[in-house]
C-alpha positions in Angstrom: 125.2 -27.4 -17.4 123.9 -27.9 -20.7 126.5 -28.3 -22.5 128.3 -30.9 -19.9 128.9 -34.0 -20.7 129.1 -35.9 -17.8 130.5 -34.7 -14.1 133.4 -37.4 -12.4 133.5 -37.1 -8.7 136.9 -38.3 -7.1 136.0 -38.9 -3.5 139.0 -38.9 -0.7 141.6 -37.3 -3.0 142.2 -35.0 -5.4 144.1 -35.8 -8.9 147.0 -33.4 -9.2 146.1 -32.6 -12.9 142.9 -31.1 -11.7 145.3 -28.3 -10.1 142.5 -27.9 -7.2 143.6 -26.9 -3.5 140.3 -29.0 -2.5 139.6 -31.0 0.7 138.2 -34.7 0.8 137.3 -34.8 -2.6 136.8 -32.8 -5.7 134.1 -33.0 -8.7 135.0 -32.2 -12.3 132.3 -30.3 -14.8 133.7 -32.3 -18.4 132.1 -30.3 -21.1 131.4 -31.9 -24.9 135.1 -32.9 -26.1 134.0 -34.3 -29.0 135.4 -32.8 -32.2 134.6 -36.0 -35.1 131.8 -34.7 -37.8 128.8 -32.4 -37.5 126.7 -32.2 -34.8 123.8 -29.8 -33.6 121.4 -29.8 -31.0 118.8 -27.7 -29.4 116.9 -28.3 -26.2 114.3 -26.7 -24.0 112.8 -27.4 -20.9 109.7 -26.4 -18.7 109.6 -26.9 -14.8 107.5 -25.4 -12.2 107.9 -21.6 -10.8 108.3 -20.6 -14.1 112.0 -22.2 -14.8 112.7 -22.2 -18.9 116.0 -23.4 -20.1 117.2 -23.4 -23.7 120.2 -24.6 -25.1 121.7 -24.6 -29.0 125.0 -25.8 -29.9 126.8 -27.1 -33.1 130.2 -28.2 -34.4 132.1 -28.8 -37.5 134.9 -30.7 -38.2 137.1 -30.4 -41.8 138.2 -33.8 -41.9 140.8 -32.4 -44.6 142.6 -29.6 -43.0 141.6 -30.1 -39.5 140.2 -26.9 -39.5 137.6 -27.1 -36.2 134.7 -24.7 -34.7 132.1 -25.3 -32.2 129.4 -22.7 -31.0 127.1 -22.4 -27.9 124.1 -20.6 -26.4 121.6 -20.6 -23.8 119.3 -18.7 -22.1 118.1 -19.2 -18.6 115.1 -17.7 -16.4 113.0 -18.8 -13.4 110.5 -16.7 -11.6 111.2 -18.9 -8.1 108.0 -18.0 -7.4 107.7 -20.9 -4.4 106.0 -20.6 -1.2 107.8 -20.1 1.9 106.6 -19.7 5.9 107.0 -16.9 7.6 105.9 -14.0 10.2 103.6 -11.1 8.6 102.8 -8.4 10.4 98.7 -7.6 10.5 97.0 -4.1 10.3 98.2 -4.3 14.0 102.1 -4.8 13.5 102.0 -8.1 15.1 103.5 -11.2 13.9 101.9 -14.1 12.7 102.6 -16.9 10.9 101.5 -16.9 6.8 102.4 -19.0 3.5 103.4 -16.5 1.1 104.9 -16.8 -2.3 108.1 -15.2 -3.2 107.4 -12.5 -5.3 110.8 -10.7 -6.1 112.9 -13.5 -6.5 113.5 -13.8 -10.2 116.2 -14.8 -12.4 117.7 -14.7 -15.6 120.5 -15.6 -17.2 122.0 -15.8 -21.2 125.5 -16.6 -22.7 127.4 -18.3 -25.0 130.8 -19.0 -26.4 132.8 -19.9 -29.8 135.5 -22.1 -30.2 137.9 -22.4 -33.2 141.1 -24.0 -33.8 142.9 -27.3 -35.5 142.0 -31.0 -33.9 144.5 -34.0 -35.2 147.5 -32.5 -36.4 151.2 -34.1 -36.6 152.1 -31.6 -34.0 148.8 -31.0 -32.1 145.9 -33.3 -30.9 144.0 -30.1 -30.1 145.1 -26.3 -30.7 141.5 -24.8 -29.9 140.8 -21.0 -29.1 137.7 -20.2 -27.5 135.8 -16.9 -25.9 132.5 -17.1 -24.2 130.4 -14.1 -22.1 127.5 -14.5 -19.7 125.0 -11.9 -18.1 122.5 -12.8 -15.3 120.8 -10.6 -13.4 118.9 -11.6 -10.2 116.0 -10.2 -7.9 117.2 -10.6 -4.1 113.6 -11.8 -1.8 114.5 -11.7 2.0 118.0 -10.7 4.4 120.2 -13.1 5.4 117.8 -14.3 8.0 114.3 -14.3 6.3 113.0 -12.0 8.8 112.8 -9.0 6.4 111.4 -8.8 2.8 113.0 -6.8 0.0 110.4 -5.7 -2.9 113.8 -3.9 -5.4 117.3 -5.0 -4.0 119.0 -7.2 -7.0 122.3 -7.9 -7.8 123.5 -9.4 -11.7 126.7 -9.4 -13.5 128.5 -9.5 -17.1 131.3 -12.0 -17.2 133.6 -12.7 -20.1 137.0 -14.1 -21.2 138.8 -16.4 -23.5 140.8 -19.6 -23.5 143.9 -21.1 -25.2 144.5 -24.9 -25.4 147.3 -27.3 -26.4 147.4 -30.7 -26.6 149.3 -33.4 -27.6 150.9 -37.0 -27.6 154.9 -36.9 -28.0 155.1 -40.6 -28.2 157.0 -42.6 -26.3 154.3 -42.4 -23.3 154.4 -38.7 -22.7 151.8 -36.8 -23.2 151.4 -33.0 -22.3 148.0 -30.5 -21.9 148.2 -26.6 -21.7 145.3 -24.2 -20.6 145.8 -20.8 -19.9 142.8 -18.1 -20.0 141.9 -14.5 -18.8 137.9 -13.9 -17.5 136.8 -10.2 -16.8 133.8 -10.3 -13.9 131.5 -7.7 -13.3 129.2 -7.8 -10.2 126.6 -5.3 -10.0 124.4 -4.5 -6.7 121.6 -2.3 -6.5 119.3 -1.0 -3.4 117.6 2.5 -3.4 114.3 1.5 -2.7 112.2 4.5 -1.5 109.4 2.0 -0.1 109.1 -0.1 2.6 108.0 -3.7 1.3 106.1 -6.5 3.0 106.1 -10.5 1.9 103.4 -9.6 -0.5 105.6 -6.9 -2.3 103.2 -4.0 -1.1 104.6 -0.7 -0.5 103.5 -0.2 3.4 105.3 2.9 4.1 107.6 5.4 2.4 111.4 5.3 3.6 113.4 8.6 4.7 116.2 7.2 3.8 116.2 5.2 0.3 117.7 1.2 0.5 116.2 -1.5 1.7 119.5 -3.4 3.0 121.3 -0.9 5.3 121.2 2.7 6.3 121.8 4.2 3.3 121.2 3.3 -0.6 123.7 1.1 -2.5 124.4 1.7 -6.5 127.9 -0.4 -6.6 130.2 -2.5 -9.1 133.0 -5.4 -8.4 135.4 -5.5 -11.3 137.3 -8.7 -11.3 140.0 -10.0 -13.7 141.3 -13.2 -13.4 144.5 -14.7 -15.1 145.2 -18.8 -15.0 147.4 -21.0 -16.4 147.2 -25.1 -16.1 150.2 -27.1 -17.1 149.7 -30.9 -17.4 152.9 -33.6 -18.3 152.3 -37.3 -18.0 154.5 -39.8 -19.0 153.6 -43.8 -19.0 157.3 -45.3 -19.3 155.2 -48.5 -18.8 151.9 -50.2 -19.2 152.5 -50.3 -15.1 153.8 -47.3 -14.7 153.2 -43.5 -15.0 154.7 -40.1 -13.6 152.6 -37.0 -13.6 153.6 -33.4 -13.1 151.4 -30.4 -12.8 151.6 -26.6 -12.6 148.7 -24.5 -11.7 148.5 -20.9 -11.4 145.9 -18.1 -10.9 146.4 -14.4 -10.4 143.3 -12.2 -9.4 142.6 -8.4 -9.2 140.0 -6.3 -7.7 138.9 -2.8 -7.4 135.2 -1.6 -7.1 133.3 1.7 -7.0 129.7 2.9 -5.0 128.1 5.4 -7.3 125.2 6.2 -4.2 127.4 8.5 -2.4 125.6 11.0 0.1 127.9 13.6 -1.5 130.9 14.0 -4.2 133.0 14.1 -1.0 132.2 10.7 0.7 134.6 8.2 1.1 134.6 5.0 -0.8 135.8 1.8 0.5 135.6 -0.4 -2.7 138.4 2.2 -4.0 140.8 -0.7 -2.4 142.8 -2.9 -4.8 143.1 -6.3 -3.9 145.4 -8.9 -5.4 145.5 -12.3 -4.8 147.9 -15.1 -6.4 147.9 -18.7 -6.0 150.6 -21.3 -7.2 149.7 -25.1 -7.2 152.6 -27.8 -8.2 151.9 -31.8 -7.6 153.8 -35.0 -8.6 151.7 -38.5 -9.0 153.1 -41.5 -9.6 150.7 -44.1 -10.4 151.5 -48.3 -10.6 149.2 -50.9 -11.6 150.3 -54.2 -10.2 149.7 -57.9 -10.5 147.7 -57.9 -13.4 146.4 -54.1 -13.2 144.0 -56.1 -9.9 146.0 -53.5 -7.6 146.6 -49.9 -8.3 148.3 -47.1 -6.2 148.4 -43.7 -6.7 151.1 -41.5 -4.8 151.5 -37.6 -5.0 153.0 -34.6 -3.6 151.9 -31.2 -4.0 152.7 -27.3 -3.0 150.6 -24.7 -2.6 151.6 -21.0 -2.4 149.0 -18.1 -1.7 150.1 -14.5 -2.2 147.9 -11.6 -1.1 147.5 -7.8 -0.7 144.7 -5.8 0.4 144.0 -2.2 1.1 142.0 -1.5 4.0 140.6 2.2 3.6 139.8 3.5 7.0 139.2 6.7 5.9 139.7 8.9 2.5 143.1 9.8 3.9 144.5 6.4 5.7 144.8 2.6 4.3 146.0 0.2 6.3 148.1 -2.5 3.5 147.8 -6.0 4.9 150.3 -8.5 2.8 150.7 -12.5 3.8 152.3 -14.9 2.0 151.7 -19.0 2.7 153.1 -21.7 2.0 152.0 -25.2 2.7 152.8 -28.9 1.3 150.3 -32.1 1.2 151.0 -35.3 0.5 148.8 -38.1 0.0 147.5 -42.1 -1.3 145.0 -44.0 -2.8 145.3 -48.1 -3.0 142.3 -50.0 -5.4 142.3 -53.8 -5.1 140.2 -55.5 -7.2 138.5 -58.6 -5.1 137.1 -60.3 -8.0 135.4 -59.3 -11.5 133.2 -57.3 -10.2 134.0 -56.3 -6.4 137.0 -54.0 -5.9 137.9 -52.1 -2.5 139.2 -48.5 -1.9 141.0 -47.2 0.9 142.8 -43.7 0.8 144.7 -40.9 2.8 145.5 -37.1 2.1 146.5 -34.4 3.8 145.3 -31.6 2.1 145.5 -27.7 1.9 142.3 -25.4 1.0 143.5 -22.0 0.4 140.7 -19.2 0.8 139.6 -18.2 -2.3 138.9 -14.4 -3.5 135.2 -14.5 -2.8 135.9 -16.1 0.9 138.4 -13.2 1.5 137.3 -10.2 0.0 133.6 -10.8 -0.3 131.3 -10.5 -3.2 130.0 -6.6 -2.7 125.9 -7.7 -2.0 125.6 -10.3 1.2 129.3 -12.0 2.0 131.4 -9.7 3.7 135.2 -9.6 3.5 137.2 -11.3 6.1 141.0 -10.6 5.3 142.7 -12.3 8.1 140.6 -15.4 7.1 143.5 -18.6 7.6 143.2 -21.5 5.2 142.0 -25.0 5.6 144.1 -28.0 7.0 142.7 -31.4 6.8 143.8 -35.4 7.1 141.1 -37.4 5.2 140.7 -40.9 4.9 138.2 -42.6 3.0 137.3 -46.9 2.8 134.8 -47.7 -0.2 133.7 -51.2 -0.9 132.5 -51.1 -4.4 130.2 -53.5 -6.3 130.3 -52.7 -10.4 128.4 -54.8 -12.7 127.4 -58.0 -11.2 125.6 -59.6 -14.0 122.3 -61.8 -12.2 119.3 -63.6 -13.8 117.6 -60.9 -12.4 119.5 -57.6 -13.8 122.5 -55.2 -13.0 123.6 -54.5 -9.9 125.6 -51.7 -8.9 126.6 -50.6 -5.4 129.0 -48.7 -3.2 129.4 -47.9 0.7 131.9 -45.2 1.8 132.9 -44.2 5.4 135.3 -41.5 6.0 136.6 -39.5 8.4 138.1 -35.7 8.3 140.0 -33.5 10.9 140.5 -30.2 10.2 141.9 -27.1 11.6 140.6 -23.8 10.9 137.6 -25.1 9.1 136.0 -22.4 6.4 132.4 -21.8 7.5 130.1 -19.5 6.4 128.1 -17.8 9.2 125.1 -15.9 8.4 124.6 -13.0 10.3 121.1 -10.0 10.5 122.3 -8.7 7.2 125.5 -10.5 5.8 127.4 -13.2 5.5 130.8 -13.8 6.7 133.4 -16.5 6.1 135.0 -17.5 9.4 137.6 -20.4 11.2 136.6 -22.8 13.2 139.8 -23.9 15.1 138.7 -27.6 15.1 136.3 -29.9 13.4 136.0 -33.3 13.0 133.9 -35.1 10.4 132.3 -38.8 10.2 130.6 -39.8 7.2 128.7 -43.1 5.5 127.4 -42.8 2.0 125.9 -45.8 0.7 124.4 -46.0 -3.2 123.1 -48.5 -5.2 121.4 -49.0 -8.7 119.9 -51.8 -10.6 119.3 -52.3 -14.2 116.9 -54.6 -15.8 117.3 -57.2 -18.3 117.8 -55.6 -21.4 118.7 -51.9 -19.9 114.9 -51.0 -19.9 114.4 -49.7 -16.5 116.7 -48.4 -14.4 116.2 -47.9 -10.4 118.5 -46.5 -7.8 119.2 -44.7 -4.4 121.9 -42.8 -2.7 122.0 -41.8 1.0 124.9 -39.7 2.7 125.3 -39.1 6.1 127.9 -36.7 7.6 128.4 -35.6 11.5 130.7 -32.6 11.6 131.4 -31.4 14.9 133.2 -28.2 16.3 135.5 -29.6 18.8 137.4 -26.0 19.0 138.4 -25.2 23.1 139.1 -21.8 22.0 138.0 -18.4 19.8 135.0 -17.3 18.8 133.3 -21.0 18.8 135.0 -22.3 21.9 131.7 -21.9 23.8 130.4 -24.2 21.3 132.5 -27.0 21.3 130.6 -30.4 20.6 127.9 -28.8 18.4 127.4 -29.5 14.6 129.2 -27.2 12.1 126.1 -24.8 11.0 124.7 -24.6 7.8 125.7 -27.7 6.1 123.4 -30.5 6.0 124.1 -33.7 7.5 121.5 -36.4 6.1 120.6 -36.4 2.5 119.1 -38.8 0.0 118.2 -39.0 -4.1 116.2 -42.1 -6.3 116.0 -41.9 -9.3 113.4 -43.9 -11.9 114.4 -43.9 -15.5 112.7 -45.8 -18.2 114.6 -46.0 -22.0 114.2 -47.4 -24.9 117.1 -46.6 -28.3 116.3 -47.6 -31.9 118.6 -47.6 -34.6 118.1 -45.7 -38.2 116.8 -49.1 -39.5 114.0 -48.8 -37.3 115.2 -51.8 -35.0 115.1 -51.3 -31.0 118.8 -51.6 -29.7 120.1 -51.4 -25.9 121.8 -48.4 -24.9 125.2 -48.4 -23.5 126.0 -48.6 -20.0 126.5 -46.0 -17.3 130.6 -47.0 -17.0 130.3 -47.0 -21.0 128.4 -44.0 -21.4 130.8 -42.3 -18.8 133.8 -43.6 -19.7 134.8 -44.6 -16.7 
């Protein structure tokens, strides 16, 4: 997250160019696109339970040839050390209610990439080649549950890949974009504890069986390899008018291996291959209308979702489950602009979520796989009043309110069972929502306050299936009120010496 430049949220629908099968909204991590001169930084930063962060980047551009490179690197750990409630058991096994701090809940974390390639070119805005790796590793504290304390299960992974991208302007108002990429994953678990561990990470009593998560112990790998491709064409045959096309995508492999067999003979399950592929196409067609005060964006997509799983049952039998889906969305977005400073937003989508690997087939440590798992439908609607930069004696104000409203079939949910997770449908939900933010700026940008407040009811209203007896009650696990402020002070000067404002947020964000 260091080396993001700012994060845009589209709320109610999804831009087509993001190539994203995402539901009511969608937010988009933009990285450092700058490519002009030469730039370095270096950051660090402290924060409590022993969190350390540090950051190094710099980039060159040869204003001459073109010729561009950029390279980043970090390095992450926390001990999470917090305190938590819980039941310990006393000298007499029973239960009581303690503060403890976690003790085996560590993490770390270090990566970086390289990116190379020519920037401003007659027949290229950007030709830049990048490859990057990351490897984490992470202590795992409690069960799904927080009733049982681990004191050695941990999980970590090595993940690396590479990028292409093409860019350009063709003139004449079309304009074109071209990723495509390849990212090997590696996801290691390990559990072959001989001891049985209390919240204070005290060896109580010596297992007859090693592993602290199940019956046996656990020594296993996920490999994943992931292939993508995003296609973007725009083209503005008018200052009012603009056609979009977009072609998204990703093909995904998996095959794994458990190395704490009871014998050379046992059976493995994460011998099973499983392939996924997913194809996302849209078409947007956006018009800016009496005076650019009203704007509407239209578009279409497809979505295709091709998979194949073995199920071992045993060494000898595999049961091969194959679907293939195939779904279209459609959907709007009207801005009016009220005045100079007061617009209103009112959109509709229906949308498609398609399951994604980790939903399906698990992760190999606490989600399980669920391979008949259906994906998500969903009509959203979303009405935002939005006040941007009203300019009083007093300072800047800036403000929004949102209500929306979702219905969904077969809603993705993750249930948390003794040991695991598990992504499951619920047949029906239905979501209401209000988000209301607001921010105000002093003369002269100095100080800066704001809040944000979102509430969200999201109801099961499934007759029917494994939550038909709980029909009416909220969808679990997701929170429903939530709330940020922020305080920020800020003062810029200039090489001269002089104090100058700082840009704006819409500035600063480009937005």
């Amino acid at each position: 997250i260091a080396f993001a430049e700012r994060i845009d949220v589209y709320k109610g629908v999804v831009p087509v160019r993001l190539g994203a099968d995402a539901l009511g909204g969608a937010f988009d991590v933009v990285t450092d696109r700058g490519t002009r001169g030469t730039k370095s930084a270096v950051s660090f930063q402290g924060g409590s339970f022993g969190t350390y962060r540090f950051a190094a980047s710099g980039r060159h551009l040869a204003e001459r040839t073109g010729l561009f490179g950029k390279v980043e690197a970090f390095h992450d750990v926390a001990d999470n050390d917090y305190t938590v409630d819980v039941q310990v058991a006393d000298a007499q096994g029973r239960l009581a209610p303690a503060r403890v701090h976690r003790r085996h809940d560590a993490y770390r974390a270090s990566g970086g990439n390289v990116e190379v390639g020519l920037v401003n070119r007659p027949w290229a805005r950007r030709l830049l080649a990048r490859v990057f790796a990351t490897d984490y590793s992470k202590e795992l504290q409690h069960n799904v549950t927080m009733s049982v304390p681990y004191g050695e299960a941990s999980y970590g992974g090595f993940t690396a890949g590479g990028s292409l991208r093409y860019e350009h302007d063709f003139g004449r108002g079309l304009s074109g974009s071209f990723v495509t990429g390849y990212v090997f994953d590696r996801a290691d678990f390990r559990d072959r504890a001989g001891c049985v561990y209390d919240w204070y990470r005290r060896c109580v009593v010596e297992r007859r069986t090693p592993g602290e998560m199940g019956d046996r112990a656990s020594d296993r790998s996920l490999w994943d390899h992931t292939g993508y491709a995003r296609w973007n064409l725009a083209w503005a045959w008018s200052p009012e008018q603009a056609l979009r096309f977009s072609i998204a995508p990703t093909f995904f492999t998996r095959t794994g291996e458990e190395r704490a067999q009871p014998s050379a003979s046992s059976f493995d399950k994460l011998h099973a291959r499983r392939d996924m592929a997913k194809w996302i196409n849209g078409v947007e067609h956006e018009a800016n209308l009496l005076d650019g005060r009203l704007q509407n964006l239209g578009f279409v997509k497809a979505y295709l979702q091709i998979a194949q799983a073995e199920e071992l049952l045993t060494a000898d039998v595999a049961v091969q489950r194959n679907f293939q889906r195939a779904f279209f969305g459609v959907g709007d977005a009207l801005r009016y602009q009220l005045n100079d400073w007061a617009f209103v937003k009112v959109s509709y989508e229906y949308a498609i979520r398609l399951p994604e690997p980790t939903e399906i087939f698990g992760n190999g440590i606490q989600i399980a796989d669920n391979l008949v798992l259906e994906p998500e439908r969903s009509h959203n609607v979303n009405l935002t009043l939005l006040m941007d930069a009203l300019q009083t004696p007093a300072g800047l104000l800036r403000g929004s309110v949102t209500g929306f409203h979702r219905r969904a079939e077969n809603l993705i949910v993750l249930i948390g069972r003794e040991d695991v997770f598990r992504y499951e449908n619920v047949f029906g939900a239905r979501v209401l929502g209000l988000e209301v933010g607001s921010t105000w700026t002093s003369p002269g940008e100095l100080l800066e306050v704001g809040a944000n407040t979102s509430y969200q009811d999201a109801r099961n209203t499934s007759h029917e299936g494994t939550f038909g007896q709980f029909a009416g009650d909220r969808i679990p696990n997701r929170p429903y009120l939530t709330a940020n402020g922020h305080l920020r002070l800020r003062q810029r000067h200039d090489r001269l010496g002089g104090s100058r404002n700082p840009p704006s947020h819409a500035a600063a964000c480009g937005q």
